[in-house]
C-alpha positions as CSV (number, residue, x, y, z in Angstrom):
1,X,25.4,4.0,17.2
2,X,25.0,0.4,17.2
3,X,22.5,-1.5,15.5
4,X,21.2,-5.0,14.5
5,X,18.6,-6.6,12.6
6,X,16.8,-9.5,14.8
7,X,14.6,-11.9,13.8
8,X,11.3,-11.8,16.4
9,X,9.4,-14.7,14.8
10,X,10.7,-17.2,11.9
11,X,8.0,-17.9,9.4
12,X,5.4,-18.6,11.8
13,X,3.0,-21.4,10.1
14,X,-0.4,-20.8,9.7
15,X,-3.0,-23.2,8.2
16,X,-6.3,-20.7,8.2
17,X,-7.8,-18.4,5.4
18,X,-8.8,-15.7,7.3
19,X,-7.5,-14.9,10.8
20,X,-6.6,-11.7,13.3
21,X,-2.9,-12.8,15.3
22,X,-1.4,-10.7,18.0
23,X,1.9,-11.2,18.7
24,X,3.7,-9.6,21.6
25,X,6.9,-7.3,21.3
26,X,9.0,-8.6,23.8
27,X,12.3,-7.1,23.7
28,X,13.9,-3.3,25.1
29,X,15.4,-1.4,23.2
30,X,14.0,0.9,20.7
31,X,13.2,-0.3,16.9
32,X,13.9,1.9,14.0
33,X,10.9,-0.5,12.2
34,X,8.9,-3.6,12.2
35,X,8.9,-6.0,8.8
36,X,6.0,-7.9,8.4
37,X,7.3,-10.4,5.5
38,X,4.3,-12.9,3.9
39,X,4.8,-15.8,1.9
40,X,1.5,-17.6,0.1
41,X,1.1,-20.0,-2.4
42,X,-1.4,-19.2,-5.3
43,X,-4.1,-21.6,-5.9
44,X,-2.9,-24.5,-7.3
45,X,-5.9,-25.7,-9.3
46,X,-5.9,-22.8,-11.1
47,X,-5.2,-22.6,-14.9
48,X,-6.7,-25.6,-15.7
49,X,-10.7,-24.0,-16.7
50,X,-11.1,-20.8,-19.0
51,X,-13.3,-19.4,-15.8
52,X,-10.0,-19.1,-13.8
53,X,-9.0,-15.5,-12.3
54,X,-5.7,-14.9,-11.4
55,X,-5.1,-14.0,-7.4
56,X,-4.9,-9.9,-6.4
57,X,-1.5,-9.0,-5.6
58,X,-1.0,-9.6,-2.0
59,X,-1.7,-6.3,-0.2
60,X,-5.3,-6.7,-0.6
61,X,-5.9,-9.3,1.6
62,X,-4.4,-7.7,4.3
63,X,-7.1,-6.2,6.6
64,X,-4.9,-4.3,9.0
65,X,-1.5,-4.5,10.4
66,X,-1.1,-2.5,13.9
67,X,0.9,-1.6,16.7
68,X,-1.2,-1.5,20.3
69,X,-0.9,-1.1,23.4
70,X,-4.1,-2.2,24.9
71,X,-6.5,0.9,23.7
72,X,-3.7,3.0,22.3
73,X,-3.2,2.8,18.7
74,X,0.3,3.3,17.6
75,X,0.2,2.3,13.9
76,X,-2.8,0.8,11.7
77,X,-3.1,0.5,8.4
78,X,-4.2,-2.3,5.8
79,X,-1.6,-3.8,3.5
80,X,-1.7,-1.5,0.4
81,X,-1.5,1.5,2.7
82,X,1.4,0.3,4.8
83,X,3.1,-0.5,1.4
84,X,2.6,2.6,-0.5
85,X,3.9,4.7,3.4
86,X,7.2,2.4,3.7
87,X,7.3,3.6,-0.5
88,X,7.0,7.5,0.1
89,X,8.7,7.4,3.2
90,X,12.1,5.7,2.1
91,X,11.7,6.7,-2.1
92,X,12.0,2.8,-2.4
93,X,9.5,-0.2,-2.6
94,X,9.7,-2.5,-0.4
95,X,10.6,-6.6,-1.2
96,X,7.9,-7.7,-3.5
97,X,7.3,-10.9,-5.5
98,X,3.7,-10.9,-7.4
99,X,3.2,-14.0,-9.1
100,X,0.1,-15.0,-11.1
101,X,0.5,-18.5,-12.0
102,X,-0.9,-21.5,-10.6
103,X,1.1,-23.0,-7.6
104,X,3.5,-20.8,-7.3
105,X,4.4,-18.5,-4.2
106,X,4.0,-14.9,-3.4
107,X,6.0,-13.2,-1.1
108,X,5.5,-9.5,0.0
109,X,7.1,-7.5,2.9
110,X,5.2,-4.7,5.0
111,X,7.2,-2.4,7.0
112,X,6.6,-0.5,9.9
113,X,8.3,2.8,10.4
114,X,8.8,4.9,13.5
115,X,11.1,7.7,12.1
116,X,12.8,9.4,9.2
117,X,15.3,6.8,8.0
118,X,16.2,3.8,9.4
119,X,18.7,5.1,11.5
120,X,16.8,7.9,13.2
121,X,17.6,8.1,16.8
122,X,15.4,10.5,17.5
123,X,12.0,9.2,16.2
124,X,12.0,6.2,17.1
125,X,10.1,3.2,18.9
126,X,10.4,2.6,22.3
127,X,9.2,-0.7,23.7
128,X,9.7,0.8,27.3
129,X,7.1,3.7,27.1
130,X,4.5,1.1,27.0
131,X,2.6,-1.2,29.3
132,X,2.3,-4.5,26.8
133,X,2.8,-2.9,23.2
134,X,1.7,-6.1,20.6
135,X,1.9,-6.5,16.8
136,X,-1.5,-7.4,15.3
137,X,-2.4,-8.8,12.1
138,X,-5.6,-9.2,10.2
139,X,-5.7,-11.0,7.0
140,X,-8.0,-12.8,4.8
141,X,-6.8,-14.6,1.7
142,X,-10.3,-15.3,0.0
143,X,-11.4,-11.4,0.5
144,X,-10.2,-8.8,-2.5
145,X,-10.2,-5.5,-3.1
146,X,-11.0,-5.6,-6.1
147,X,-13.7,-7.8,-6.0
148,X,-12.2,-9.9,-9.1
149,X,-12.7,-14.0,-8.7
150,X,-9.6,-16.1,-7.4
151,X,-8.0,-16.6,-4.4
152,X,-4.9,-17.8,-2.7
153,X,-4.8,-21.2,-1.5
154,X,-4.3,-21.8,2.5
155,X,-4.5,-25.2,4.3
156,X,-2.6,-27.6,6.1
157,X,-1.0,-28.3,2.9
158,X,-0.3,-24.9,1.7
159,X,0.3,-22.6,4.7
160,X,1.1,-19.0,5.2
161,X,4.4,-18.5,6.6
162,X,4.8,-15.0,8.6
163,X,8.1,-13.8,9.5
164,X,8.5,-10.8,11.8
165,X,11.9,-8.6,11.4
166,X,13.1,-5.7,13.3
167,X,15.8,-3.1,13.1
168,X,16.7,-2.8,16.8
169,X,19.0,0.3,18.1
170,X,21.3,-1.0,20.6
171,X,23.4,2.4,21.3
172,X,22.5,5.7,20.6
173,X,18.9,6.2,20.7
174,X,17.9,9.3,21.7
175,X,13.9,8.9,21.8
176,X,12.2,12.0,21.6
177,X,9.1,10.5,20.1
178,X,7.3,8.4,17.5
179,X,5.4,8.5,13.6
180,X,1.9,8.0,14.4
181,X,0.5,6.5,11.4
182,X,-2.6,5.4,10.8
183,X,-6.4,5.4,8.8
184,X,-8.7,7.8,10.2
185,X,-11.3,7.4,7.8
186,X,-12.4,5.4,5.5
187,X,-15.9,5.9,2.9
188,X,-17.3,4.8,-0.5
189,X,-18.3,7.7,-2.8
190,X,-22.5,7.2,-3.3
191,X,-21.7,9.8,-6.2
192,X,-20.7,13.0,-7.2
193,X,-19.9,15.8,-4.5
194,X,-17.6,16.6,-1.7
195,X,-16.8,14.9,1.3
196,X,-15.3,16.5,4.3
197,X,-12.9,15.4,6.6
198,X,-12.1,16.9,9.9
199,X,-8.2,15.9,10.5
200,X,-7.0,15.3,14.2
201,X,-5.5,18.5,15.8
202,X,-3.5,17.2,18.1
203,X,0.2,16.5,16.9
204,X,1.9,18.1,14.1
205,X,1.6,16.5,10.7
206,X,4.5,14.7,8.6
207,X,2.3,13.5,5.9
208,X,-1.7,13.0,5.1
209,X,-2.1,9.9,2.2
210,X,-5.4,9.4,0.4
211,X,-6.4,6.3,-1.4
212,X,-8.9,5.7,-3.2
213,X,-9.0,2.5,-5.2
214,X,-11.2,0.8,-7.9
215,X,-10.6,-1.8,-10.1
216,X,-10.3,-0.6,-13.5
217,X,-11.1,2.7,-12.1
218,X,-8.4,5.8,-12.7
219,X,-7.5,7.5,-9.4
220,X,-8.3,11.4,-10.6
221,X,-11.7,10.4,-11.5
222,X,-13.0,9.1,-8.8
223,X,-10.8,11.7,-6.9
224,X,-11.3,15.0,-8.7
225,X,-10.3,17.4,-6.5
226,X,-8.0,17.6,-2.8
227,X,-8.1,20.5,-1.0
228,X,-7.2,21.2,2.8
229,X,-8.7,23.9,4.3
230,X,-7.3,25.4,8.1
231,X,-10.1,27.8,9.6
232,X,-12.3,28.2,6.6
233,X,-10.0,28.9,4.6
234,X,-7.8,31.3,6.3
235,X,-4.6,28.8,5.0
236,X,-4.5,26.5,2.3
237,X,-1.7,24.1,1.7
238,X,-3.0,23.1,-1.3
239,X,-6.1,22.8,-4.0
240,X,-5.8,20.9,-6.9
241,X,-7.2,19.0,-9.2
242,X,-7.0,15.1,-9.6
243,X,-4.8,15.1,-12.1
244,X,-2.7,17.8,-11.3
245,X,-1.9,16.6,-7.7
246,X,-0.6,13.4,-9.7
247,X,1.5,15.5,-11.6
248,X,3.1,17.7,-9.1
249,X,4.0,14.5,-6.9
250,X,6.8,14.1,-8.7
251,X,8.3,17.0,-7.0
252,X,7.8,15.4,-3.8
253,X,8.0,12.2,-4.0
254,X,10.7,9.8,-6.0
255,X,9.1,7.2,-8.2
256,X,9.4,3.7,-7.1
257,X,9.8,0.7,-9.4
258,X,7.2,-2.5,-9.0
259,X,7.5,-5.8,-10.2
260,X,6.0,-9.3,-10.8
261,X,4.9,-12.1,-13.1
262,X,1.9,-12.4,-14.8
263,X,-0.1,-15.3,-16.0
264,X,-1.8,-14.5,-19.2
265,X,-3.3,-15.2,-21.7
266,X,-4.4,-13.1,-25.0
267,X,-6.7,-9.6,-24.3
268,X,-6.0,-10.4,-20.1
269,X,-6.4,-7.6,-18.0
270,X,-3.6,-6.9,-15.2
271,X,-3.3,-4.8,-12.2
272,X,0.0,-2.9,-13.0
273,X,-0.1,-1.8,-9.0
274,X,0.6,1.9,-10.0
275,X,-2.8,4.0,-9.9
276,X,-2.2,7.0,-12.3
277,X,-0.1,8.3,-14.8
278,X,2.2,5.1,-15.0
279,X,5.4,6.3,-16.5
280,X,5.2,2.1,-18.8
281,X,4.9,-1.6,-18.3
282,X,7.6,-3.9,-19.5
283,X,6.4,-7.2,-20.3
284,X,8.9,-9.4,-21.8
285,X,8.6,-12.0,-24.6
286,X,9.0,-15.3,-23.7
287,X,10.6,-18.6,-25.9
288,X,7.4,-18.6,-28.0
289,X,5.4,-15.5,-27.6
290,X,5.6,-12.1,-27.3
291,X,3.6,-9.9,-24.9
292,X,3.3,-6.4,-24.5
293,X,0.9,-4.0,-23.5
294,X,-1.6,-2.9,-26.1
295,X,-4.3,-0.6,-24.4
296,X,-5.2,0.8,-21.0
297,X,-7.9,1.1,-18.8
298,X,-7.5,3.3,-15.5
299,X,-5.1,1.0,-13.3
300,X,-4.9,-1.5,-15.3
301,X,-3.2,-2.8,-18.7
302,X,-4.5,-5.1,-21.8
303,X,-2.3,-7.6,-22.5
304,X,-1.3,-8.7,-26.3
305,X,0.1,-12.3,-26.7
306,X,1.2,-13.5,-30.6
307,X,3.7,-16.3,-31.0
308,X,6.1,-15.5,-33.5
309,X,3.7,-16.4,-36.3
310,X,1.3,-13.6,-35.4
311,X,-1.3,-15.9,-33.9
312,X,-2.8,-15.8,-30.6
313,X,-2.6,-18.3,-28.0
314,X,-6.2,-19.7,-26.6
315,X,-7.6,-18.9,-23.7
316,X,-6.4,-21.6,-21.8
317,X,-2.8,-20.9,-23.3
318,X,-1.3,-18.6,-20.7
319,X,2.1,-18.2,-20.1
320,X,4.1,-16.4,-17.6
321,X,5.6,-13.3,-18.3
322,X,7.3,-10.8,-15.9
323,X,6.4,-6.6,-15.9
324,X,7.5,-3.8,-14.7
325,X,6.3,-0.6,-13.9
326,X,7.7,2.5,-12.2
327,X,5.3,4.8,-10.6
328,X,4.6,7.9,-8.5
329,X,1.4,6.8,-7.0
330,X,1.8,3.0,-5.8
331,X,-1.2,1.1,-4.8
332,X,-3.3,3.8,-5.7
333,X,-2.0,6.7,-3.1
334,X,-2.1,10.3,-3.1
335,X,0.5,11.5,-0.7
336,X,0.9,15.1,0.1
337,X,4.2,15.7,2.6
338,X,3.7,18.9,4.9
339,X,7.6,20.5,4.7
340,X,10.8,19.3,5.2
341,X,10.3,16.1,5.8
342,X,13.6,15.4,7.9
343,X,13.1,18.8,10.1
344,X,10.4,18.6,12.7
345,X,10.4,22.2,12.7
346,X,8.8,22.4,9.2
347,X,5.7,19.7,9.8
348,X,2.8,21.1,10.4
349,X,1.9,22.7,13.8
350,X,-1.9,22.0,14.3
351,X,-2.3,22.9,17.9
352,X,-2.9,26.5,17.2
353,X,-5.8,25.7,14.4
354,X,-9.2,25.7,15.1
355,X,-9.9,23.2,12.9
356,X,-8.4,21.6,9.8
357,X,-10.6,20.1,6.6
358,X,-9.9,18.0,4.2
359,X,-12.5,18.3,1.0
360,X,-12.4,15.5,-1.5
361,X,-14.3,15.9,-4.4
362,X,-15.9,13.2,-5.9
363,X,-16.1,13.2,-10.0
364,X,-19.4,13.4,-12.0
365,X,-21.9,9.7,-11.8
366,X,-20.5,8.9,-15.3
367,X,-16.9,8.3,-14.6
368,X,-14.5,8.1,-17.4
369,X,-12.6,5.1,-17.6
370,X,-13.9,3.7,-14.8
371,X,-16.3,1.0,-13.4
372,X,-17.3,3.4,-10.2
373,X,-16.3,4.8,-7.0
374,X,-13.5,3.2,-5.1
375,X,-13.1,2.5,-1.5
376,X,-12.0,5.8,-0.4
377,X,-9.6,5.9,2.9
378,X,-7.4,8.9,4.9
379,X,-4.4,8.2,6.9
380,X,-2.2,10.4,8.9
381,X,1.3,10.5,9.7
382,X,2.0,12.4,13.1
383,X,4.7,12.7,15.1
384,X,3.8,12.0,18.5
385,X,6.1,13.1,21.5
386,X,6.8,10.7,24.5
């Protein structure tokens, strides 16, 4: 086995907000995974009015990152999804730096994987089974999620810079097929009830991820209930409640540690980047002030700042603080893995089903701790053969 890590594109300037940019794989061999690595600079008038908003961590503004080939989709999914699948997929986040403060840059990596492990010579990509296979990205830096003020700051001044790794197999490659993953549905709740989802039947399936994200908004209300139904019912992988599929992911999955810097200021609400059942944020105490977490509110935390006399700091008095938080259900995801995940013998066989459902119930109008339903979205990991 011989492998090497090759750098397709070396931050690659760009001076607009909001763009879509295609850029074409040329090389030969097969690639264990794509890195999509983003670096932007915060706004840098901010923190200087008490109406300032600090920017959404960087995910968010990403629209889509895919892999085509002319019609044929080969991977699509926006930047929270692709960064909570590289996160159940390798038990590991990927490189992250969310920064609040004014002027300062962000810098966030979004992986693209083919196969089990980064080594897998088996499932794996393989430029030469395609006519004109091209990466394509879709971002735009003033558009959030969350619908909170604030952006990012792009112009000639402040650029984006986009650099595009990948984990090329020289020798031993043994391409049987590739991961297939991408959003097959995406919805927002208009209130309470079930919504079905007929899942693809046509390759076997490694993993099915739901996400559902509001601000403010805790995952197992506005997600109540997952259940997945094969031929009305005749088999049932699973049927649980919200809370409970939360809790059991920490069988499946291994808890994965995110980080960043804050800009706050007393009673300031952050996104902790989790989504449900947090296991603690870490906010440490600066020169002058302490910070720490006092309350909670769905997925996000309330932020106490005293300096050491007990006071609290103005409004316009932030400080930068760094956090940490380790967490089973990153960016908001549900992730449910069908069997062994590293023997294609145990994913699930769907060609002999008749149909496969996927019922998502949708909590009561009134939703505790929340602020309403989130943008619901389904994606599906598959392994497709060559």
């Amino acid at each position: 086995m011989k492998i090497r890590d090759a750098v397709l594109d070396d931050q690659h300037t760009f001076i607009t907000p909001a763009l879509t940019w295609t850029f074409p794989i040329n090389i030969v061999d097969p690639v264990t995974e794509f890195k999509i690595d983003f670096r932007i600079e915060t706004n840098p008038l901010g923190g200087v009015t008490t109406d300032w908003f600090w920017p959404s961590p960087m995910p968010y503004m990403i629209r889509e990152i895919a892999i085509i080939d002319g019609s044929e989709v080969i991977f699509a999914l926006n930047g929270a999804q692709a960064f909570a699948m590289s996160c159940f997929d390798l038990g590991y986040a990927p490189f992250h730096n969310h920064v609040e403060k004014w002027g300062e840059v962000a810098r966030w990596v979004f992986p693209i994987h083919f196969g089990r492990s980064l080594v897998d010579p088996e499932w794996i990509f393989d430029p030469r089974k395609f006519r004109n296979p091209q990466i394509r990205i879709t971002w735009d830096s003033e558009w959030r999620e969350d619908n909170q003020q604030g952006t990012y700051k792009v112009d000639s001044d402040h650029p984006i810079y986009i650099t595009v790794w990948a984990k090329i197999m020289e020798e031993g490659a043994r391409p049987r097929g590739y991961f297939m993953t991408k959003e097959i549905k995406e919805y927002t709740p208009t209130g309470a009830g079930d919504e079905i989802t007929w899942l693809p039947v046509d390759f076997p399936h490694r993993k099915l991820l739901v996400r559902s994200y509001e601000f403010g908004s805790r995952m197992q209300s506005m997600v109540a209930h997952l259940k997945l139904s094969q031929d009305q019912d005749k088999w049932i992988p699973f049927d649980h409640r919200g809370d409970d599929f939360i809790r059991l992911m920490k069988n499946w999955f291994t808890e994965v540690q995110l980080h960043g810097f804050n800009w706050v200021e007393d009673v300031a609400h952050r996104e902790h980047l989790s989504g449900g059942l947090s296991s603690g944020v870490v906010i440490s105490n600066t020169g002058s002030f302490f910070v720490s977490p006092n309350n909670w509110l769905g997925n996000i935390y309330h932020v106490d700042v005293r300096d050491f006399n007990g006071f609290q700091p103005s409004e316009d008095g932030r400080i930068q603080c760094s956090f940490h938080t380790t967490t089973r259900t990153p960016l908001d995801c549900f992730c449910y893995p069908f069997g062994d995940q590293d023997d294609p013998m145990d994913w699930l066989e769907v060609a002999p089903m008749g149909n496969l459902r996927l019922i998502l119930t949708h909590a009561i109008d009134t939703l505790e701790d929340s602020v309403g339903y989130g943008l619901t979205q389904i994606v599906c990991q598959q392994a497709h053969p060559y």
